[in-house]
N, C-alpha and C positions, 0 to 999 in steps of 0.2 A: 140432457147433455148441453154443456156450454155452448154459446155462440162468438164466432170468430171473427174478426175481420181480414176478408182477403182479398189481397188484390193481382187480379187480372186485365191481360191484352186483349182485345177482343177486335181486330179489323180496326186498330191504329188507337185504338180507344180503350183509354182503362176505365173499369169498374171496379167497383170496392163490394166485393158480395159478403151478406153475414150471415154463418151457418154452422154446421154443426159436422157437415161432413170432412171429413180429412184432408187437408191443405193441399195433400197431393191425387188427392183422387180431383178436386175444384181446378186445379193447375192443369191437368191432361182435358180432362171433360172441356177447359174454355182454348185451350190448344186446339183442340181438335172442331170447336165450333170455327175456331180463327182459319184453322186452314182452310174449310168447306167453306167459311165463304170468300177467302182469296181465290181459292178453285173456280166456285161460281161465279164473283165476277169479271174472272176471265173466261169463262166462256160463255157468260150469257152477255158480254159485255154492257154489266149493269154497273153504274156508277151511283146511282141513289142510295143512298145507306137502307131507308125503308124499307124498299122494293128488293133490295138483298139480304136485307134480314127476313122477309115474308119469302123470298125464294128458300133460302135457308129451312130454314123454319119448316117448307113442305117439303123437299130433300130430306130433311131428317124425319118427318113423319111420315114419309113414304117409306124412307127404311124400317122404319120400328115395325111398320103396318104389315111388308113382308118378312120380318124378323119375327111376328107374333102368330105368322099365319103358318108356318115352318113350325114353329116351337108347338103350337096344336097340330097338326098333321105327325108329328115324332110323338107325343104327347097320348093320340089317340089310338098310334101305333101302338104303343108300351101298354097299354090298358087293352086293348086286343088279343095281346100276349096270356 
């Protein structure tokens, strides 16, 4: 599949990403990084771009990490059945 260039806001900052995925599936996915870390650095009141991208970063792998451990627990149900 071809690759695109697209560009996104990201916490006041554009990037130019090149890929392959759908321009609007890239546009919501860098939305929603932008929000989580506006959120974060208002409440962790972090102004480092770094240290909010590394907060960032373990917020959303903290999600996935409960988001994976749910989808095996439903998972192991269904195969029980």
């Amino acid at each position: 599949m071809e690759k695109t260039a697209i560009s996104v806001q990201i916490y006041n900052e554009t990037y130019v990403l090149r890929t392959s995925a759908p321009q609007t599936k890239v546009v919501q996915i860098a939305q929603s990084v932008d929000e989580r870390m506006q959120r974060l650095a208002a409440e962790k009141k972090v102004t480092n771009r770094e240290k909010l991208a590394v907060w960032t970063a373990l917020d959303l792998a903290a999600e996935l990490h409960e988001l994976q451990e749910r989808y095996d627990k439903l998972l192991a149900a269904v195969r029980e059945r």
